[in-house]
C-alpha positions in Angstrom: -13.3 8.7 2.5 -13.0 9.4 -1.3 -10.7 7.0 -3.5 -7.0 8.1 -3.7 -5.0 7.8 -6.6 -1.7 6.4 -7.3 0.5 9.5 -6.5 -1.7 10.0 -3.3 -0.7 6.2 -3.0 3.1 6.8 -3.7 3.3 9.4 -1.4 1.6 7.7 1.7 4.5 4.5 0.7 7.2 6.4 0.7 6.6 8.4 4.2 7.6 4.9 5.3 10.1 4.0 3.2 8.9 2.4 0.7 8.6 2.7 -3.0 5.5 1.7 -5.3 6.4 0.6 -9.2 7.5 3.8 -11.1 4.6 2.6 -14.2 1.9 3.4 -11.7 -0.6 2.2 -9.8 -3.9 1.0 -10.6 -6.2 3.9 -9.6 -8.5 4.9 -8.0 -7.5 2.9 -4.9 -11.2 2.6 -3.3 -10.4 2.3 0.9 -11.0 -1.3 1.7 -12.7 -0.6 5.1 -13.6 2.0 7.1 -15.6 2.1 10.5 -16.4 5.9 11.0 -17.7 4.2 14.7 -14.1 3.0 15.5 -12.6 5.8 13.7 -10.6 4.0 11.6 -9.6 2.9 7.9 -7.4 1.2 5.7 -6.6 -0.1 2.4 -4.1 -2.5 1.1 -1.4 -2.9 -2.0 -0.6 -6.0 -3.9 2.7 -6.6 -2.5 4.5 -7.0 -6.4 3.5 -2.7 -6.1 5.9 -2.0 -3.2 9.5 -2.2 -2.4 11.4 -1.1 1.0 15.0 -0.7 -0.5 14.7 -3.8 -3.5 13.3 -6.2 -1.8 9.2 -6.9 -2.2 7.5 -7.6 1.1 5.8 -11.1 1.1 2.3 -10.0 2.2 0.6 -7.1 1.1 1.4 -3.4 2.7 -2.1 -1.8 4.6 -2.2 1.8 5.3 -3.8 2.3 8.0 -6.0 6.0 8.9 -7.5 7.1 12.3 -10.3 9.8 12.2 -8.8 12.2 14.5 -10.7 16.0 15.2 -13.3 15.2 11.7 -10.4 14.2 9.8 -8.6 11.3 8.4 -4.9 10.9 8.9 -2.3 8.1 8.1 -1.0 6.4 11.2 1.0 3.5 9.3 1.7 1.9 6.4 3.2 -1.9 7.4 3.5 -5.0 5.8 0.3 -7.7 6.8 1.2 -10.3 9.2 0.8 -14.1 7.9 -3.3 -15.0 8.4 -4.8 -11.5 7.9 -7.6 -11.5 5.6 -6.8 -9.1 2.8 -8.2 -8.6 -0.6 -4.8 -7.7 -2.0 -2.1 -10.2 -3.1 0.7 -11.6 -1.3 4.2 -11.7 -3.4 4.0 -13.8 -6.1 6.3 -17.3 -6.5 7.9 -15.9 -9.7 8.9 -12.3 -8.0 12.5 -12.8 -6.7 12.0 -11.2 -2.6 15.4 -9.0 -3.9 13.7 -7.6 -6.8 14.5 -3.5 -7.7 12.4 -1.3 -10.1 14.2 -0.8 -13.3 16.0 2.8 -14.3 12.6 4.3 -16.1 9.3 3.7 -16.2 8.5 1.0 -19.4 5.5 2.9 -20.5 
């Protein structure tokens, strides 16, 4: 899988109902694991990059793929459980959980 950038990130986010910070994303987002064996991928997002209404998720959000017919396709994009290893960062103690992105972007 190649690396996708932040508006391939945005868009993947938001067919779930979330948003990612209107600054950007870090990019390229490098796929954290793949296993062409089990036919499957993911890659997680810091969870201070992602908001479902205003509120940040606690743990990181994964988006999950599935090799289905040669090609990868997103299956979900969820919120980690507590315990699962991830590279990624949970919310941080200063982030208030209800937390909206500002009016514009503050580049």
């Amino acid at each position: 899988m190649r690396p996708f950038t932040g508006n391939d990130i945005l868009g993947f986010l938001a067919q779930y109902g979330y948003t990612g910070n209107p600054d950007g994303l870090a990019q390229p987002f490098p796929v954290d694991y793949i296993s062409e064996t089990e036919g499957k991928a993911y890659l997680d997002v810091n969870a201070d990059a992602v908001r479902k209404s205003d509120e940040v998720p606690d743990r990181p959000i994964r988006i999950t793929f599935r090799k289905i017919l040669n090609r990868w396709e997103l299956t979900s994009v969820e919120e980690l459980a507590p315990g699962v290893e991830t590279k990624a960062l949970d919310r941080q103690p200063e982030t208030p959980k209800n937390s909206p992105w500002p009016d514009r972007p503050t580049r």
